[in-house]
PQR file of N, CA, C, O and H, with PARSE charges and radii, in Angstrom:
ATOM      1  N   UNK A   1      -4.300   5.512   5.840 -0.4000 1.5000
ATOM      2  CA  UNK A   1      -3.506   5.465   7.053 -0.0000 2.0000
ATOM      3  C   UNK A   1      -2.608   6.699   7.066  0.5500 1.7000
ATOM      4  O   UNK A   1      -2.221   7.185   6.003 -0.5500 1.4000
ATOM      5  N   UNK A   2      -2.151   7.396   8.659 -0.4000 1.5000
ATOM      6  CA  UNK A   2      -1.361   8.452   8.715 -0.0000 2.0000
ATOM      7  C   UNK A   2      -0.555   8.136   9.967  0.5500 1.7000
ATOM      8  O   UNK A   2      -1.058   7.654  10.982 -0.5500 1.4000
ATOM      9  H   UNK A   2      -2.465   7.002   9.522  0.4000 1.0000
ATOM     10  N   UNK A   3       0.775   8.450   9.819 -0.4000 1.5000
ATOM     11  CA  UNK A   3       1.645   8.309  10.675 -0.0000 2.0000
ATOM     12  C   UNK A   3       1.888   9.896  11.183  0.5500 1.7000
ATOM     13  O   UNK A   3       2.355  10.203  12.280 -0.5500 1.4000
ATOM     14  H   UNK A   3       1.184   8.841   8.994  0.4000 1.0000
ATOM     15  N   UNK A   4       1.618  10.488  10.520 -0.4000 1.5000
ATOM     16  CA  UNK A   4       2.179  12.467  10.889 -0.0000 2.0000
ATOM     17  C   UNK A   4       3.399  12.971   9.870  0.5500 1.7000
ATOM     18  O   UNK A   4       3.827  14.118   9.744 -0.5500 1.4000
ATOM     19  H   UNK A   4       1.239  10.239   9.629  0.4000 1.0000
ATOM     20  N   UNK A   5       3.886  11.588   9.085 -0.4000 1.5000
ATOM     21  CA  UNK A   5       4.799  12.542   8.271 -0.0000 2.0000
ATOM     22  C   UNK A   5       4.014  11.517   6.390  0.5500 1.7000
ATOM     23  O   UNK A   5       3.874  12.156   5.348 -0.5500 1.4000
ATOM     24  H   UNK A   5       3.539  10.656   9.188  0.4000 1.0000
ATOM     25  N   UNK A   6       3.791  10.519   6.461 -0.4000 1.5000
ATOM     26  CA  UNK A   6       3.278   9.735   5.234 -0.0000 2.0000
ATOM     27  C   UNK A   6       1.597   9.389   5.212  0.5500 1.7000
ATOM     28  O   UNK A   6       0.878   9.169   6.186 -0.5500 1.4000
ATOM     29  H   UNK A   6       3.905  10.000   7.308  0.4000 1.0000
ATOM     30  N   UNK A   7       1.331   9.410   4.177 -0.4000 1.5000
ATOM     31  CA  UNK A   7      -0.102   8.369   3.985 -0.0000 2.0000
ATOM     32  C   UNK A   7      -0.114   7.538   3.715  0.5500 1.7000
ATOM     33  O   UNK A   7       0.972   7.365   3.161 -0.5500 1.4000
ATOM     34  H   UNK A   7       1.915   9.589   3.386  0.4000 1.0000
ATOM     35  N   UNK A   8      -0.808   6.443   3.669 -0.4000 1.5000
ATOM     36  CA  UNK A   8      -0.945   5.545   2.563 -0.0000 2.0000
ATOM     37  C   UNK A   8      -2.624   5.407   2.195  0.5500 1.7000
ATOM     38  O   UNK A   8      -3.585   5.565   2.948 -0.5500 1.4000
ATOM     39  H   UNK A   8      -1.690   6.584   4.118  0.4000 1.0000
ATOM     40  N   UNK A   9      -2.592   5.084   0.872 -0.4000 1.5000
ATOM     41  CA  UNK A   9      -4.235   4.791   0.802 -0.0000 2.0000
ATOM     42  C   UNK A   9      -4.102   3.592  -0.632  0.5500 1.7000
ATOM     43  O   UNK A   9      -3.612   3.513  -1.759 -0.5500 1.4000
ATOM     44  H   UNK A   9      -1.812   4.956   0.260  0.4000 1.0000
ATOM     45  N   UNK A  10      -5.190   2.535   0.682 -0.4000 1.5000
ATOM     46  CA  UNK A  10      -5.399   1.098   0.178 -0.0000 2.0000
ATOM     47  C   UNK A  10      -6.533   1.242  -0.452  0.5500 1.7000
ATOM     48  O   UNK A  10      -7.648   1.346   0.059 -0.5500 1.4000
ATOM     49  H   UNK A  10      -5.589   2.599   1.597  0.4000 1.0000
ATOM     50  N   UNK A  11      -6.287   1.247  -1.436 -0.4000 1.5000
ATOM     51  CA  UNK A  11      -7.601  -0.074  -2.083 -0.0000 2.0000
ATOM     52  C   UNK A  11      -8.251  -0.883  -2.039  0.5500 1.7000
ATOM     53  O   UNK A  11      -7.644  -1.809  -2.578 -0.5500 1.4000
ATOM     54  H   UNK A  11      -5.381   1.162  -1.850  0.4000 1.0000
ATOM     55  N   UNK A  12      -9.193  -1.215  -1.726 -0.4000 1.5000
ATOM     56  CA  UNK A  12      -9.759  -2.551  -1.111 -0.0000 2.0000
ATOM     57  C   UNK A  12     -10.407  -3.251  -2.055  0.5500 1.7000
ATOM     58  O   UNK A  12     -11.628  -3.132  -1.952 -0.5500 1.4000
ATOM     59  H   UNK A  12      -9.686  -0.463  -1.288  0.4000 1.0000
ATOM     60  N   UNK A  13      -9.993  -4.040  -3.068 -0.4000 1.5000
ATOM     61  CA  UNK A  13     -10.996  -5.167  -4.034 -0.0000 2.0000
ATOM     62  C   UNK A  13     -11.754  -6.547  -3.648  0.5500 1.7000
ATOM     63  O   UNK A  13     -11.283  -7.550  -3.113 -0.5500 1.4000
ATOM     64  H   UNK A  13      -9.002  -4.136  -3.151  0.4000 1.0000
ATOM     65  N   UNK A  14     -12.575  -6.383  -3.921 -0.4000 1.5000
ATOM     66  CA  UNK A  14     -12.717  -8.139  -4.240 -0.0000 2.0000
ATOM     67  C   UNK A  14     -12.037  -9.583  -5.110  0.5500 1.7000
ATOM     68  O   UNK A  14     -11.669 -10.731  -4.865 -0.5500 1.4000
ATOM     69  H   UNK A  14     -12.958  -5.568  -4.356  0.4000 1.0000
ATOM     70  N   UNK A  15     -12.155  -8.713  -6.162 -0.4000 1.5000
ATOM     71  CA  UNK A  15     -10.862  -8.721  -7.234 -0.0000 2.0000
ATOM     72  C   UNK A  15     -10.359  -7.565  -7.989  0.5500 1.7000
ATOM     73  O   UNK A  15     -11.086  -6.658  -8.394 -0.5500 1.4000
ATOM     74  H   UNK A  15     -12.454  -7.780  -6.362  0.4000 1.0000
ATOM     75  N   UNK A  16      -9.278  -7.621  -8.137 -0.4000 1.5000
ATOM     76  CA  UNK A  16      -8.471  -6.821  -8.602 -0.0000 2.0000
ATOM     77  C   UNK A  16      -7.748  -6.621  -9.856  0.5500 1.7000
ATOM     78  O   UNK A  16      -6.805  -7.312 -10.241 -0.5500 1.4000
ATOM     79  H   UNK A  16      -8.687  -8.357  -7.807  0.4000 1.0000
ATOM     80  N   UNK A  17      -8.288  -5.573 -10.495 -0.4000 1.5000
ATOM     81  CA  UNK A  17      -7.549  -5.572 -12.472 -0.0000 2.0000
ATOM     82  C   UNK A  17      -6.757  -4.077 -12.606  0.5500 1.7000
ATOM     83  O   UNK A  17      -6.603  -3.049 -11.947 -0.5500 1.4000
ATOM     84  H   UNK A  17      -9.055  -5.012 -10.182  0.4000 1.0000
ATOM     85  N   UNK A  18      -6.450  -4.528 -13.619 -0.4000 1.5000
ATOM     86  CA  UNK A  18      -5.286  -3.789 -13.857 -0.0000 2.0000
ATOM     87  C   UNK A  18      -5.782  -1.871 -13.993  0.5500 1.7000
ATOM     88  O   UNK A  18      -5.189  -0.815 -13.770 -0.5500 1.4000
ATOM     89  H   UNK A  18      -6.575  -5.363 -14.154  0.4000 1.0000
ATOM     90  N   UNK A  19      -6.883  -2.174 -14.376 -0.4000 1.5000
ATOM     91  CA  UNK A  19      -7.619  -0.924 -14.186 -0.0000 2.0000
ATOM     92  C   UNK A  19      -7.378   0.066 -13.137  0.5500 1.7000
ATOM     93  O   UNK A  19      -6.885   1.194 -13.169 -0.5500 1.4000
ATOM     94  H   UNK A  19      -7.365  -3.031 -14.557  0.4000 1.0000
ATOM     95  N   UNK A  20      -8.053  -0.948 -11.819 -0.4000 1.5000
ATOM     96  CA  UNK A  20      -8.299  -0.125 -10.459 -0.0000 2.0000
ATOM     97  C   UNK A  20      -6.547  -0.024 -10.408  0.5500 1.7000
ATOM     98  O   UNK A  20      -6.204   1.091 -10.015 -0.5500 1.4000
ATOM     99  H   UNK A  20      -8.454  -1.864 -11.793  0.4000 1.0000
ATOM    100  N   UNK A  21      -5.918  -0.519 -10.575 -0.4000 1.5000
ATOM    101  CA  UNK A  21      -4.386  -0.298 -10.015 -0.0000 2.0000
ATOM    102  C   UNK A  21      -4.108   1.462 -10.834  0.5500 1.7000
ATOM    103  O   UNK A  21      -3.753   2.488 -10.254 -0.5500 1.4000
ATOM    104  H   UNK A  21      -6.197  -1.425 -10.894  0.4000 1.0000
ATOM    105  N   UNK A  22      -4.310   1.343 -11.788 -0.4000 1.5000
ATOM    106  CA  UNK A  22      -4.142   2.737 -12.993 -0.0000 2.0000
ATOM    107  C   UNK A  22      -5.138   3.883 -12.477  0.5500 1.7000
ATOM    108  O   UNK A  22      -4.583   4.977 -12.588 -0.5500 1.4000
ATOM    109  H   UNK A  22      -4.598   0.509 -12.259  0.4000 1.0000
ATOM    110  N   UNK A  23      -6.099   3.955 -12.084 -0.4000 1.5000
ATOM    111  CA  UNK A  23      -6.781   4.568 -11.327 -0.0000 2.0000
ATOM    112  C   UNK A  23      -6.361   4.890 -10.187  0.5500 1.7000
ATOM    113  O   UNK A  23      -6.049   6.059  -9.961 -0.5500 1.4000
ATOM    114  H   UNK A  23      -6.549   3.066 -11.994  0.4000 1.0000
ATOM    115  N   UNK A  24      -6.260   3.848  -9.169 -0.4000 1.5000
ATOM    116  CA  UNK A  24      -5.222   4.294  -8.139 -0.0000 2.0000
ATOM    117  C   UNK A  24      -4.469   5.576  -8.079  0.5500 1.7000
ATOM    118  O   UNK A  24      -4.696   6.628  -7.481 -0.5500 1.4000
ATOM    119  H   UNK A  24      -6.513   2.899  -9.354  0.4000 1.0000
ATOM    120  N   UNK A  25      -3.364   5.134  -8.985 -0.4000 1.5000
ATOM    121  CA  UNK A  25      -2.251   6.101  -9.262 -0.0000 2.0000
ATOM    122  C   UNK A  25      -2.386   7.305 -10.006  0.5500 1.7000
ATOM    123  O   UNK A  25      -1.502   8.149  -9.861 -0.5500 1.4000
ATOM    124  H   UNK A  25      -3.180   4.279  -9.470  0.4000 1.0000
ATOM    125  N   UNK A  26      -3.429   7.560 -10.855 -0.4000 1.5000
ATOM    126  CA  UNK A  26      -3.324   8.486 -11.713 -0.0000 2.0000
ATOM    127  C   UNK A  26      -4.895   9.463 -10.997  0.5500 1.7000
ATOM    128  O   UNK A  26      -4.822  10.682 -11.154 -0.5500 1.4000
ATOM    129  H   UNK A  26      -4.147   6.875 -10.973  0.4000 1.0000
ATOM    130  N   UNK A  27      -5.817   9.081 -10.483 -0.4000 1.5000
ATOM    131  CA  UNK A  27      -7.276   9.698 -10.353 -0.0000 2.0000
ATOM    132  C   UNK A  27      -7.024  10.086  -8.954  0.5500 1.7000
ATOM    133  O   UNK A  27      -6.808  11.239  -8.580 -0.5500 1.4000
ATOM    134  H   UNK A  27      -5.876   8.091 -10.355  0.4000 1.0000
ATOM    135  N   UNK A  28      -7.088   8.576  -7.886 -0.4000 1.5000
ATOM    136  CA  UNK A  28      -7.288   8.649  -6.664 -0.0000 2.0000
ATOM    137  C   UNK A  28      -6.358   9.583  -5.534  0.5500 1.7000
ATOM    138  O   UNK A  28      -6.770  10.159  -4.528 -0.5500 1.4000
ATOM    139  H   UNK A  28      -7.264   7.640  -8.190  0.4000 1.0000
ATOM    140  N   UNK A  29      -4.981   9.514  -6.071 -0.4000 1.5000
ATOM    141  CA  UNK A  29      -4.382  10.507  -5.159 -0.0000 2.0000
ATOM    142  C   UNK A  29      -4.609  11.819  -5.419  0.5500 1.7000
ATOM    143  O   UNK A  29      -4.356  12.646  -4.542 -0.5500 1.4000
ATOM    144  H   UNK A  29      -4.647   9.045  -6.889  0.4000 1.0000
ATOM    145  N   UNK A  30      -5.236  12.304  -6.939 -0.4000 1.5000
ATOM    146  CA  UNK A  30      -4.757  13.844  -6.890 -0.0000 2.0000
ATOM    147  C   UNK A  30      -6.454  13.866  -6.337  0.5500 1.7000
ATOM    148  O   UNK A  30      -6.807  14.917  -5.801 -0.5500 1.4000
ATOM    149  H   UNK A  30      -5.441  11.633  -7.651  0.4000 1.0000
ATOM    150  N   UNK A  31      -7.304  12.949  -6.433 -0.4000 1.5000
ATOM    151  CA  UNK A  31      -8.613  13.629  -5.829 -0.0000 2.0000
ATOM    152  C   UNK A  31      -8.399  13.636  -4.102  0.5500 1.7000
ATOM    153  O   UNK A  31      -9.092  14.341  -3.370 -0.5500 1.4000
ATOM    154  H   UNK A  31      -7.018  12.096  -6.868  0.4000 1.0000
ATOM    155  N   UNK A  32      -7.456  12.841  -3.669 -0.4000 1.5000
ATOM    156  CA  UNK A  32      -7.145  12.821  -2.054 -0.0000 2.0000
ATOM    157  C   UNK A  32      -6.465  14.257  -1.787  0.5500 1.7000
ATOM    158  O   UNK A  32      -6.676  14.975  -0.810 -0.5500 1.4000
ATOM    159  H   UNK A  32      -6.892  12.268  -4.264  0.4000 1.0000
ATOM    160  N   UNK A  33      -5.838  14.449  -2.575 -0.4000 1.5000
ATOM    161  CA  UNK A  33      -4.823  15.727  -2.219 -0.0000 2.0000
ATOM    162  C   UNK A  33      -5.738  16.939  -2.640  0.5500 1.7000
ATOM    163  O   UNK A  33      -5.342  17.997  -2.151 -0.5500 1.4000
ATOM    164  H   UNK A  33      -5.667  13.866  -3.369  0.4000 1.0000
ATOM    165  N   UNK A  34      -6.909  17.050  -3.458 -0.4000 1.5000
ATOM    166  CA  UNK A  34      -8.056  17.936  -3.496 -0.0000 2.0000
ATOM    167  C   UNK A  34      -8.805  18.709  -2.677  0.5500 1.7000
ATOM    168  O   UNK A  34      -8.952  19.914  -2.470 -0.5500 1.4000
ATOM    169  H   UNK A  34      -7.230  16.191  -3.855  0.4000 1.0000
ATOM    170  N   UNK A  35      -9.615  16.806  -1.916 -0.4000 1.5000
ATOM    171  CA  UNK A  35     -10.264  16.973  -0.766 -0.0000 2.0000
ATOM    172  C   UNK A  35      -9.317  16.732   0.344  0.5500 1.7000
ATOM    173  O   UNK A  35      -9.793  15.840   1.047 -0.5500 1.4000
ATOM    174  H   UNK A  35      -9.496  15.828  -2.084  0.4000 1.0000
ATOM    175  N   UNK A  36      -8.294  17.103   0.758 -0.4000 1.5000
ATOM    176  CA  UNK A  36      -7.703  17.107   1.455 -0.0000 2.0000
ATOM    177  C   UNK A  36      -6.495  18.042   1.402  0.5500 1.7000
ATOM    178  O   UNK A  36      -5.443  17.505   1.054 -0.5500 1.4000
ATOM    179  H   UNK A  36      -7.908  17.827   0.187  0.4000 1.0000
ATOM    180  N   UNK A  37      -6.470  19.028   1.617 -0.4000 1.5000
ATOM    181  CA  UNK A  37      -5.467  19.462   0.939 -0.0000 2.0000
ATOM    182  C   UNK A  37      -4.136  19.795   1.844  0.5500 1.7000
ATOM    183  O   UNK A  37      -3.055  20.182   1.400 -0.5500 1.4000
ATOM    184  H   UNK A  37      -7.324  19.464   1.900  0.4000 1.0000
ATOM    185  N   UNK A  38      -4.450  19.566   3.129 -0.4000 1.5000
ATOM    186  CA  UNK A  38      -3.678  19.640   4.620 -0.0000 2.0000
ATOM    187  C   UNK A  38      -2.627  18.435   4.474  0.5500 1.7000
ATOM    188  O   UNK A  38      -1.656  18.326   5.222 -0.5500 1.4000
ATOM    189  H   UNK A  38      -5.328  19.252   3.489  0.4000 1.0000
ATOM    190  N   UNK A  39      -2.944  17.477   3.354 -0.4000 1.5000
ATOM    191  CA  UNK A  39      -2.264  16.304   3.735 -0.0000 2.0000
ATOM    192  C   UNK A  39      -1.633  16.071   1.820  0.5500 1.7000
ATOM    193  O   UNK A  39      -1.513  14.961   1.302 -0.5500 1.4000
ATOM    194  H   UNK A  39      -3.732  17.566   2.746  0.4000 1.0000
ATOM    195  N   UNK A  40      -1.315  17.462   1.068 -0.4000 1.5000
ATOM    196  CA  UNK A  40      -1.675  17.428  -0.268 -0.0000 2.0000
ATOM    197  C   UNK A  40       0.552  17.105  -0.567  0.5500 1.7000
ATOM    198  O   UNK A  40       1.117  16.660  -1.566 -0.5500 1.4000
ATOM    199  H   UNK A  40      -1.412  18.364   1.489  0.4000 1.0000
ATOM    200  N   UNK A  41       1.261  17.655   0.996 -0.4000 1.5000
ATOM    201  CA  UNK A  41       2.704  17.669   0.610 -0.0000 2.0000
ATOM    202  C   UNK A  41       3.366  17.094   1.082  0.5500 1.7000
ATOM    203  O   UNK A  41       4.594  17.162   1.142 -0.5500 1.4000
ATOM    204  H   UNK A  41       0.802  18.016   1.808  0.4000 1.0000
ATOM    205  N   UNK A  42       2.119  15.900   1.829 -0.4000 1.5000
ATOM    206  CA  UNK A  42       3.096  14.000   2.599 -0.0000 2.0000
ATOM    207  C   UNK A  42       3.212  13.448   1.376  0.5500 1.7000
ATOM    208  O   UNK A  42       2.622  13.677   0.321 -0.5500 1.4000
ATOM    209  H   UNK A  42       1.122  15.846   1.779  0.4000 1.0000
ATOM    210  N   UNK A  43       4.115  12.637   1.691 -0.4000 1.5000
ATOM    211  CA  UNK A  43       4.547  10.958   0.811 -0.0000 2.0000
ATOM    212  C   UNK A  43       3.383  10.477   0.494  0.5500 1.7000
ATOM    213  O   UNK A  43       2.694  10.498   1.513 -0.5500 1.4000
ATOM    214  H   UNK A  43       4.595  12.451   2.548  0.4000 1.0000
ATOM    215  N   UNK A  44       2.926  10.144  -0.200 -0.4000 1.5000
ATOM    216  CA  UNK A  44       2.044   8.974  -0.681 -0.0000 2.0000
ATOM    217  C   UNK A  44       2.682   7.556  -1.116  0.5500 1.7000
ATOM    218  O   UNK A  44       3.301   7.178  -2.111 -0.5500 1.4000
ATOM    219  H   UNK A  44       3.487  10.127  -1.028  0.4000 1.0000
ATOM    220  N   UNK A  45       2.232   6.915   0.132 -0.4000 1.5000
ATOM    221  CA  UNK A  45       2.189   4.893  -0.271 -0.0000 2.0000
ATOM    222  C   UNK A  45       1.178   4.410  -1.100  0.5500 1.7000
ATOM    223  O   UNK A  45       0.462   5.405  -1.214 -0.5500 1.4000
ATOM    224  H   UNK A  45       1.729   7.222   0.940  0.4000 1.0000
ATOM    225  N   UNK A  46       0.631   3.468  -1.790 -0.4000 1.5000
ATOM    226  CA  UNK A  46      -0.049   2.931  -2.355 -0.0000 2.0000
ATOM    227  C   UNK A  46       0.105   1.368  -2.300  0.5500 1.7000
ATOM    228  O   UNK A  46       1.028   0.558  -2.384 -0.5500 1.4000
ATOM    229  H   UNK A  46       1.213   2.660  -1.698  0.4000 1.0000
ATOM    230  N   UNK A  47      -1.324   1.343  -2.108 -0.4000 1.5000
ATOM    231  CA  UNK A  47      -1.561  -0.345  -2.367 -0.0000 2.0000
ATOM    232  C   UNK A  47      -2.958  -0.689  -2.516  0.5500 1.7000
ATOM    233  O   UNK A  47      -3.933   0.014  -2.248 -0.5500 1.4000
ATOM    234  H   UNK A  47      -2.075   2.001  -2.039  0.4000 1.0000
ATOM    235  N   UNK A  48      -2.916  -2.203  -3.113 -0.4000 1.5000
ATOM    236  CA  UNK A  48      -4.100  -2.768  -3.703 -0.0000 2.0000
ATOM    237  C   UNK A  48      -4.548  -3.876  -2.710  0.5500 1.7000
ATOM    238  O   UNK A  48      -3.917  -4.924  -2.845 -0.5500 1.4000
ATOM    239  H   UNK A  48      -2.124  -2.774  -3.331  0.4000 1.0000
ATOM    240  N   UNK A  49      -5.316  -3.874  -1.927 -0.4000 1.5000
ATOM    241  CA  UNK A  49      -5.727  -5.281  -1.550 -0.0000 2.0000
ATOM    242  C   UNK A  49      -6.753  -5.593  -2.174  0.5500 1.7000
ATOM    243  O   UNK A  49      -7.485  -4.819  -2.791 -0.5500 1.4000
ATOM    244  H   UNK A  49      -5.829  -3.023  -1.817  0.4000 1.0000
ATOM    245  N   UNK A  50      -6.936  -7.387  -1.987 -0.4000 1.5000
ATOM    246  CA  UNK A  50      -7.580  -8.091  -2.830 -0.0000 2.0000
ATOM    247  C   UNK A  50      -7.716  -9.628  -2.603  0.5500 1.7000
ATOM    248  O   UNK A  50      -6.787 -10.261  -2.101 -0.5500 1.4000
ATOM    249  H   UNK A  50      -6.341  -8.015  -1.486  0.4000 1.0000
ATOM    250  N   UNK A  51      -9.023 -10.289  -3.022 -0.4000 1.5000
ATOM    251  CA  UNK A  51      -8.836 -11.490  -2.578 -0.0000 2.0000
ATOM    252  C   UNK A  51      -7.997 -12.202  -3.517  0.5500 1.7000
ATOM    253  O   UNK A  51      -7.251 -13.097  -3.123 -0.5500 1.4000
ATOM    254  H   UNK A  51      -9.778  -9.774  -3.429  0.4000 1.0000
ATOM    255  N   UNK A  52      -8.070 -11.865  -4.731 -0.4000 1.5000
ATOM    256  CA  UNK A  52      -7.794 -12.533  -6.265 -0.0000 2.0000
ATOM    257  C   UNK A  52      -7.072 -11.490  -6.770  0.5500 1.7000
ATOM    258  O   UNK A  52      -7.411 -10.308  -6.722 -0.5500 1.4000
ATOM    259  H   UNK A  52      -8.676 -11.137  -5.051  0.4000 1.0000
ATOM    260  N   UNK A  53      -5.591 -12.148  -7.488 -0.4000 1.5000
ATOM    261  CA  UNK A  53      -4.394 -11.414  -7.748 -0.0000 2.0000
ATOM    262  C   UNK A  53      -4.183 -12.083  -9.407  0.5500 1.7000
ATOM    263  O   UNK A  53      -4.227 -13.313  -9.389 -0.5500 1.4000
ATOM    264  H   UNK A  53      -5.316 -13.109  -7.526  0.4000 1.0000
ATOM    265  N   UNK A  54      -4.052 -11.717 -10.252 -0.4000 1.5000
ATOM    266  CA  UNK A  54      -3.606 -12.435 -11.623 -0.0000 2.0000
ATOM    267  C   UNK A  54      -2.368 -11.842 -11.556  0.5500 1.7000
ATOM    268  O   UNK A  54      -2.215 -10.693 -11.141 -0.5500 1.4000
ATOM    269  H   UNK A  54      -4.016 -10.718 -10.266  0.4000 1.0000
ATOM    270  N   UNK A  55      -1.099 -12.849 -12.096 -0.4000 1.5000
ATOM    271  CA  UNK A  55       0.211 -12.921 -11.913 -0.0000 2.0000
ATOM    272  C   UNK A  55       0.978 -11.256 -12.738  0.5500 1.7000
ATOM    273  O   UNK A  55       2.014 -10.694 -12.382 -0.5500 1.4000
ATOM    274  H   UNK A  55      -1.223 -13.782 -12.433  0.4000 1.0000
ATOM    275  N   UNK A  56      -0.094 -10.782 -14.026 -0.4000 1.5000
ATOM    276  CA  UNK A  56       0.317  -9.966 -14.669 -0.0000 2.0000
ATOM    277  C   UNK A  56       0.237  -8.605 -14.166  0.5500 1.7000
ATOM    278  O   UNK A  56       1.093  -7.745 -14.374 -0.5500 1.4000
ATOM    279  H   UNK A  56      -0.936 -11.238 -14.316  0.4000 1.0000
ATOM    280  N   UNK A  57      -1.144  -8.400 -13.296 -0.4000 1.5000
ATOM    281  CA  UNK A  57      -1.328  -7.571 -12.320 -0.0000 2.0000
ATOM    282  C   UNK A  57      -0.255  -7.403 -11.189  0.5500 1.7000
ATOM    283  O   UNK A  57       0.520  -6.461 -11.355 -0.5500 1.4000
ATOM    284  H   UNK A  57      -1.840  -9.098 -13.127  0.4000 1.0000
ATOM    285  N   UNK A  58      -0.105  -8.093 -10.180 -0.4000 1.5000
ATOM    286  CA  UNK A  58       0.918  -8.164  -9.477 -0.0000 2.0000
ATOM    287  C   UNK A  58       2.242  -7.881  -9.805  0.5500 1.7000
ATOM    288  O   UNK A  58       3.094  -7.668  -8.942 -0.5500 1.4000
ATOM    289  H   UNK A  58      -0.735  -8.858 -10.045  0.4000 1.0000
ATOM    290  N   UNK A  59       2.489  -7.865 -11.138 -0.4000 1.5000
ATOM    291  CA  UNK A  59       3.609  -7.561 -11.492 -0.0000 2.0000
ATOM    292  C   UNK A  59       3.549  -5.911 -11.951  0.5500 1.7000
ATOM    293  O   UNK A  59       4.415  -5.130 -11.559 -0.5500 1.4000
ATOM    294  H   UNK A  59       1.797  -8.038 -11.839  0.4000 1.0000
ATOM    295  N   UNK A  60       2.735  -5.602 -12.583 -0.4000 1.5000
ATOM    296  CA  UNK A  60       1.914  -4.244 -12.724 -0.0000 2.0000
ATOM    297  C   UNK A  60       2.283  -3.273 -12.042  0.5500 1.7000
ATOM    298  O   UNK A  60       2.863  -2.228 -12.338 -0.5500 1.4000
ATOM    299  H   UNK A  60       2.031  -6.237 -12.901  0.4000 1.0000
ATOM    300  N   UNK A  61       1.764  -3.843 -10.757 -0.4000 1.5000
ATOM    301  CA  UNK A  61       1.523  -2.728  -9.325 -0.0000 2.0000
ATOM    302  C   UNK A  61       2.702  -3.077  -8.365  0.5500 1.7000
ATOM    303  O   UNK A  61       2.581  -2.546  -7.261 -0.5500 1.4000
ATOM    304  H   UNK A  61       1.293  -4.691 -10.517  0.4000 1.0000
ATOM    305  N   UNK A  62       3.874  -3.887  -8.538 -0.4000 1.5000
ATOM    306  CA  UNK A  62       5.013  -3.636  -8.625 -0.0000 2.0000
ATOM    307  C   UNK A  62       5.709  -2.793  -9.252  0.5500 1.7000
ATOM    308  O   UNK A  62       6.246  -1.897  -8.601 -0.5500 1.4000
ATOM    309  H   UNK A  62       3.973  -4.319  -9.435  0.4000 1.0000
ATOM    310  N   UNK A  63       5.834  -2.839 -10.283 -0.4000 1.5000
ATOM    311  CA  UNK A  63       6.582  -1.917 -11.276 -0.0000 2.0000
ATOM    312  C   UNK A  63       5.903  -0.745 -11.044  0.5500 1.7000
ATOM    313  O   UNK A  63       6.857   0.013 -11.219 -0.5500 1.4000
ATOM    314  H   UNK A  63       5.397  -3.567 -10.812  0.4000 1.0000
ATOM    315  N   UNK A  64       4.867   0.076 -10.751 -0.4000 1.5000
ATOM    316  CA  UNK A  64       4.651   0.678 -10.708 -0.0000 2.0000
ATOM    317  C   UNK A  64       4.714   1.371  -9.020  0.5500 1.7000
ATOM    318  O   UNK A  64       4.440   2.564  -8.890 -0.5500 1.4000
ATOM    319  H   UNK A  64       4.092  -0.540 -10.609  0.4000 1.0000
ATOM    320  N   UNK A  65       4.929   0.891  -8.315 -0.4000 1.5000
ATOM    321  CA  UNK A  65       5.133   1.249  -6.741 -0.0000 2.0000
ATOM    322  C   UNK A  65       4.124   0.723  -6.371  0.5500 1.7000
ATOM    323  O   UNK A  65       4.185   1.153  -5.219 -0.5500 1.4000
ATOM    324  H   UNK A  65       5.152  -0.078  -8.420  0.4000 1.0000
ATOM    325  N   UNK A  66       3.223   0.138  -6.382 -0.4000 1.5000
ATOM    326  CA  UNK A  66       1.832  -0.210  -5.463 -0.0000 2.0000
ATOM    327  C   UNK A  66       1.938  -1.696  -5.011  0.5500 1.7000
ATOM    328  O   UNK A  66       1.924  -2.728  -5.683 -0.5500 1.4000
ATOM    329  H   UNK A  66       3.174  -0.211  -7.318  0.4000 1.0000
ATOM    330  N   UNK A  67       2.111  -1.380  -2.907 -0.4000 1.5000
ATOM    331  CA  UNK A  67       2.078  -2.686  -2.388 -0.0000 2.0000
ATOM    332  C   UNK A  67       0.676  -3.569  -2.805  0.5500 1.7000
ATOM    333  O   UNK A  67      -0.359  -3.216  -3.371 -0.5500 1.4000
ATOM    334  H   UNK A  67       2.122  -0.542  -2.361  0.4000 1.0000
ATOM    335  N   UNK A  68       1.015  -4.548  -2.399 -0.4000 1.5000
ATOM    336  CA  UNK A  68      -0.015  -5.898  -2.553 -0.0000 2.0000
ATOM    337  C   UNK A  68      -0.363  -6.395  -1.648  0.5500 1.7000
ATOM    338  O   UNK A  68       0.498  -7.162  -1.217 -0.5500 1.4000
ATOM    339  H   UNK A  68       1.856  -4.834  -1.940  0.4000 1.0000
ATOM    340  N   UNK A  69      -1.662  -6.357  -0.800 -0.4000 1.5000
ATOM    341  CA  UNK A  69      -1.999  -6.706   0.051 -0.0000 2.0000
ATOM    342  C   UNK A  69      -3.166  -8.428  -0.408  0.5500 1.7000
ATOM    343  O   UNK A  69      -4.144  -8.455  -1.155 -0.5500 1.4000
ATOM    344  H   UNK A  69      -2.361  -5.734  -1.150  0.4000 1.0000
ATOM    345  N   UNK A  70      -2.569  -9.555   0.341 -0.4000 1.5000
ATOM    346  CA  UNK A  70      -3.266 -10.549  -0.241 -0.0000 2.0000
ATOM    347  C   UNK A  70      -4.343 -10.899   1.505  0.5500 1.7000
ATOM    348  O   UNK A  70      -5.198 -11.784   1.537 -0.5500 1.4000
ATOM    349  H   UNK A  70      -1.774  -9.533   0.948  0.4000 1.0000
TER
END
């Protein structure tokens, strides 16, 4: 998603581990800001949606900035 000044980029799981959340944050944005590089010096939001949330995860991708989409 783009508003003209932020992004955000969701995740979309089926279920969701602690993995894809760490990936997220560490792989997926700098390969967005790669192939994209027009959009490499907006804000980045983050979030995980998912049908299935384990309580330790959710807490995870809190602490770490990443909304939770249920």
């Amino acid at each position: 998603m783009y508003n003209g000044e932020n992004i955000a980029l969701i995740e979309c799981k089926y279920k969701a581990h602690k993995s894809d959340v760490e990936k997220l944050i560490t792989k997926q944005v700098d390969s967005f800001k790669k192939l994209f590089p027009i959009y490499a010096n907006h804000k980045f939001y983050l979030g995980i949606a998912s049908f299935s949330f384990y309580p330790e995860l959710e807490e995870f991708a809190k602490e770490n900035g990443v909304a939770i989409l249920k």
